[in-house]
C-alpha positions as a Markdown table, in Angstrom:
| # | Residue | x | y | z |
|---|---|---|---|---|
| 1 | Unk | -49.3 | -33.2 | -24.8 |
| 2 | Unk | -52.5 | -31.1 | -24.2 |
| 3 | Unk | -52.8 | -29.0 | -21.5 |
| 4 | Unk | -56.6 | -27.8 | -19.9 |
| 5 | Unk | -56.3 | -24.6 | -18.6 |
| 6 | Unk | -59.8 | -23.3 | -17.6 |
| 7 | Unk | -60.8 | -21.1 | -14.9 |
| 8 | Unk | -63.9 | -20.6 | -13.0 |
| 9 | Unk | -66.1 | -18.3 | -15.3 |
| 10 | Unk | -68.9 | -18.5 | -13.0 |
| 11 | Unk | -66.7 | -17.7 | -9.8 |
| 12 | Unk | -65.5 | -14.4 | -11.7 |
| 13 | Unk | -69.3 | -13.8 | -12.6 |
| 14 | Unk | -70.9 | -14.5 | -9.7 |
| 15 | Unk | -67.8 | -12.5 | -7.5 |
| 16 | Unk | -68.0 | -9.2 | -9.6 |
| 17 | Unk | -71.0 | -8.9 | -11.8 |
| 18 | Unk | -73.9 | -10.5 | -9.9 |
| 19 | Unk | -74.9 | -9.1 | -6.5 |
| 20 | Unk | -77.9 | -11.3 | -6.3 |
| 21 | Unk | -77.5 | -14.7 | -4.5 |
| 22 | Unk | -80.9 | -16.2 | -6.7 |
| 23 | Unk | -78.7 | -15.1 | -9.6 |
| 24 | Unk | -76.4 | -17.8 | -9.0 |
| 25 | Unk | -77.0 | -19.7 | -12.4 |
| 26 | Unk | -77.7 | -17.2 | -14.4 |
| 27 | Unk | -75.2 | -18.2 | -16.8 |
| 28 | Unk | -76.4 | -21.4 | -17.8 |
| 29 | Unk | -79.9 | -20.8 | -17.0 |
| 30 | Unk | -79.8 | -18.3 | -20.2 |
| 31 | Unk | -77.9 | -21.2 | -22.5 |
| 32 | Unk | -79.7 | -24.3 | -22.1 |
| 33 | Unk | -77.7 | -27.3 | -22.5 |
| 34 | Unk | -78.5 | -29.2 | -25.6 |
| 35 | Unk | -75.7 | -32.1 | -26.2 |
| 36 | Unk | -76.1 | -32.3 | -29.6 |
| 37 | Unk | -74.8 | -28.3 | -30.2 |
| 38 | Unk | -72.0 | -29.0 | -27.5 |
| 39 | Unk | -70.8 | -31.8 | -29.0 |
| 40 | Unk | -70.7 | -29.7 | -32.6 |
| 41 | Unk | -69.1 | -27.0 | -31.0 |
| 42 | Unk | -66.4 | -29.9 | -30.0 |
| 43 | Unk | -66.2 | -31.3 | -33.8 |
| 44 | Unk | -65.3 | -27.1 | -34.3 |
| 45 | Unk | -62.3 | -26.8 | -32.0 |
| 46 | Unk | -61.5 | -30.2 | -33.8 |
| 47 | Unk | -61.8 | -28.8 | -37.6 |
| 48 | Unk | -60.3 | -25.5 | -36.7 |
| 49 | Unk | -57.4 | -27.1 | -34.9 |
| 50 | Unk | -56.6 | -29.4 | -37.7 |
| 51 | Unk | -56.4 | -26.7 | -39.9 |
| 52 | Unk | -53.7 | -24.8 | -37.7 |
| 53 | Unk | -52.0 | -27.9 | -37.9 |
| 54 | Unk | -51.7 | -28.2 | -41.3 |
| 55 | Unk | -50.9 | -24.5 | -41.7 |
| 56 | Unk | -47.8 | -25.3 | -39.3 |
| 57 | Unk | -47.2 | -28.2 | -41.1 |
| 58 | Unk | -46.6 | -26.5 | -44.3 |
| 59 | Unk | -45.5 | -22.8 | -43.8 |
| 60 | Unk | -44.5 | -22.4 | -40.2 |
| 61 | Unk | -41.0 | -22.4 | -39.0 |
| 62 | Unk | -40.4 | -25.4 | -37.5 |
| 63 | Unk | -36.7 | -24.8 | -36.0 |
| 64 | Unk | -37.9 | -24.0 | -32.5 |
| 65 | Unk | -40.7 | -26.3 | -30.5 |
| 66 | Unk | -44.6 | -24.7 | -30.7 |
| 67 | Unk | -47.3 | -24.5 | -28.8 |
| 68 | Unk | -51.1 | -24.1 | -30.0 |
| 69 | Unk | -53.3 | -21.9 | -27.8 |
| 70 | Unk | -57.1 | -22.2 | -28.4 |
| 71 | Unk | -59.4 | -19.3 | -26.9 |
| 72 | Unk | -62.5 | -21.2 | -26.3 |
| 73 | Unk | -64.8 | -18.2 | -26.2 |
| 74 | Unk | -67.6 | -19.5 | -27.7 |
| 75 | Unk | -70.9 | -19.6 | -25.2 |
| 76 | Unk | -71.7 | -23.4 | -25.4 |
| 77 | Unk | -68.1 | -23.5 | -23.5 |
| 78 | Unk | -69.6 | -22.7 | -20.7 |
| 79 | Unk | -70.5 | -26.7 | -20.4 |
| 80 | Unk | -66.9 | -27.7 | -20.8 |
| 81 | Unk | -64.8 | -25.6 | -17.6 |
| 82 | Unk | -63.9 | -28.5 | -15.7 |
| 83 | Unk | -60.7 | -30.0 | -15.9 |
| 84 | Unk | -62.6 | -33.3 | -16.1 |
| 85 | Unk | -65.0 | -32.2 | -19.2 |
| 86 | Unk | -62.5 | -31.3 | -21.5 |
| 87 | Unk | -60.2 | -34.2 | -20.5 |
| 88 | Unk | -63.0 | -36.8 | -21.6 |
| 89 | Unk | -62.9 | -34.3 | -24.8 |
| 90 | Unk | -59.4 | -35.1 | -24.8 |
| 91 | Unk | -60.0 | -39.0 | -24.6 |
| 92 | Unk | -62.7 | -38.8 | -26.8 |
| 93 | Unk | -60.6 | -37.6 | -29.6 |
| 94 | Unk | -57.4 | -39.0 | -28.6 |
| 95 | Unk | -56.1 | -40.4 | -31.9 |
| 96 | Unk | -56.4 | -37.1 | -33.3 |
| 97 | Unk | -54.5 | -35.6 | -30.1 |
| 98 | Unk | -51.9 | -38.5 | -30.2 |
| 99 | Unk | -50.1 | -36.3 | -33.6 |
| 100 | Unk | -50.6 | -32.7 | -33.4 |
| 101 | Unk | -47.1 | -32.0 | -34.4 |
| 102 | Unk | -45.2 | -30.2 | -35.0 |
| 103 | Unk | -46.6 | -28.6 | -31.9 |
| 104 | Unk | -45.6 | -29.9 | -28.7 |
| 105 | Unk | -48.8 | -29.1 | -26.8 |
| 106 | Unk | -52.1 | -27.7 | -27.3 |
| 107 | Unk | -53.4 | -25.5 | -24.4 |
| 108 | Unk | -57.5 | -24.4 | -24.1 |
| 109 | Unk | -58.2 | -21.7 | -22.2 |
Protein backbone atom coordinates (compact mmCIF):
# COMPACT_ATOMS: atom_id res chain seq x y z
CA UNK A 1 0.00 0.00 0.00
CA UNK A 2 1.25 3.60 -0.54
CA UNK A 3 -0.13 6.30 1.06
CA UNK A 4 0.06 10.26 -0.54
CA UNK A 5 0.03 12.48 2.13
CA UNK A 6 0.75 16.04 0.80
CA UNK A 7 -0.41 19.32 1.98
CA UNK A 8 -0.98 22.56 0.38
CA UNK A 9 2.58 24.20 0.38
CA UNK A 10 1.31 27.13 -1.42
CA UNK A 11 -1.82 27.67 0.93
CA UNK A 12 0.81 27.75 3.92
CA UNK A 13 2.90 30.25 1.81
CA UNK A 14 0.62 32.34 0.44
CA UNK A 15 -1.45 32.41 4.23
CA UNK A 16 1.67 33.34 6.27
CA UNK A 17 4.66 34.53 4.28
CA UNK A 18 3.28 36.47 1.31
CA UNK A 19 1.12 39.58 1.97
CA UNK A 20 0.96 40.42 -1.62
CA UNK A 21 -2.01 39.13 -3.69
CA UNK A 22 0.38 39.54 -7.31
CA UNK A 23 2.62 37.21 -5.29
CA UNK A 24 0.38 34.48 -5.58
CA UNK A 25 2.81 32.18 -7.74
CA UNK A 26 5.72 33.13 -6.55
CA UNK A 27 6.71 29.72 -5.84
CA UNK A 28 6.63 28.22 -9.12
CA UNK A 29 7.23 31.29 -10.90
CA UNK A 30 10.93 31.08 -9.33
CA UNK A 31 11.25 27.08 -10.31
CA UNK A 32 10.21 26.76 -13.83
CA UNK A 33 8.86 23.51 -14.70
CA UNK A 34 11.05 21.41 -16.91
CA UNK A 35 9.61 17.69 -17.13
CA UNK A 36 12.60 16.17 -17.87
CA UNK A 37 14.30 17.34 -14.14
CA UNK A 38 10.80 16.34 -12.54
CA UNK A 39 10.74 13.20 -13.94
CA UNK A 40 14.61 12.57 -12.66
CA UNK A 41 13.83 13.78 -9.38
CA UNK A 42 10.97 10.83 -9.65
CA UNK A 43 13.67 8.14 -10.89
CA UNK A 44 15.50 9.60 -7.22
CA UNK A 45 12.68 8.92 -4.76
CA UNK A 46 12.68 5.50 -6.86
CA UNK A 47 16.66 4.71 -6.36
CA UNK A 48 16.72 6.02 -2.93
CA UNK A 49 13.63 4.08 -1.92
CA UNK A 50 14.94 0.89 -3.32
CA UNK A 51 17.85 1.16 -1.47
CA UNK A 52 15.83 1.48 2.04
CA UNK A 53 14.37 -1.54 0.91
CA UNK A 54 17.09 -3.49 0.53
CA UNK A 55 18.66 -2.15 3.77
CA UNK A 56 15.26 -3.51 5.43
CA UNK A 57 15.54 -6.44 3.60
CA UNK A 58 18.78 -7.45 4.93
CA UNK A 59 19.46 -5.83 8.39
CA UNK A 60 16.20 -4.56 9.82
CA UNK A 61 14.15 -6.32 12.19
CA UNK A 62 11.45 -7.70 10.60
CA UNK A 63 9.30 -9.14 13.66
CA UNK A 64 6.89 -6.18 13.71
CA UNK A 65 5.14 -4.68 10.41
CA UNK A 66 7.08 -1.27 8.87
CA UNK A 67 6.27 1.60 7.39
CA UNK A 68 8.64 3.89 4.97
CA UNK A 69 8.21 7.61 5.35
CA UNK A 70 9.79 9.69 2.47
CA UNK A 71 10.28 13.57 3.18
CA UNK A 72 9.97 14.85 -0.30
CA UNK A 73 11.73 18.17 0.35
CA UNK A 74 13.40 18.66 -2.63
CA UNK A 75 12.09 21.97 -4.67
CA UNK A 76 11.07 20.23 -8.04
CA UNK A 77 8.29 18.74 -5.52
CA UNK A 78 6.66 21.52 -5.71
CA UNK A 79 5.08 20.07 -9.20
CA UNK A 80 3.96 16.82 -7.50
CA UNK A 81 1.38 18.12 -4.23
CA UNK A 82 -1.73 16.87 -5.59
CA UNK A 83 -3.05 13.74 -4.47
CA UNK A 84 -3.65 13.03 -8.25
CA UNK A 85 0.20 13.81 -9.37
CA UNK A 86 1.91 11.51 -7.21
CA UNK A 87 -0.86 8.83 -7.63
CA UNK A 88 0.00 8.74 -11.58
CA UNK A 89 3.75 8.54 -10.01
CA UNK A 90 2.38 5.74 -8.17
CA UNK A 91 0.80 4.05 -11.43
CA UNK A 92 3.67 4.87 -13.34
CA UNK A 93 5.94 2.77 -11.30
CA UNK A 94 3.54 0.32 -10.06
CA UNK A 95 5.51 -2.86 -10.48
CA UNK A 96 8.04 -1.52 -8.37
CA UNK A 97 5.29 -0.46 -5.71
CA UNK A 98 3.44 -3.86 -6.07
CA UNK A 99 6.76 -5.46 -3.63
CA UNK A 100 8.10 -2.95 -1.25
CA UNK A 101 8.25 -5.45 1.48
CA UNK A 102 8.84 -5.95 4.09
CA UNK A 103 7.17 -2.63 4.56
CA UNK A 104 3.65 -2.53 4.56
CA UNK A 105 3.22 0.99 3.15
CA UNK A 106 5.17 3.83 1.91
CA UNK A 107 3.88 7.25 2.88
CA UNK A 108 5.30 10.76 0.94
CA UNK A 109 4.87 13.74 2.61
Amino acid sequence: MVGIVRGDIKAIHRNRLIAHPAAENLLTAAIPYDPAEVATYQGGLIAKIRTKIAKARNGYDLRYPMMLSVWCNEHRAIYLETRDQWQVFVENNKVFFDDISPFVEIVFW
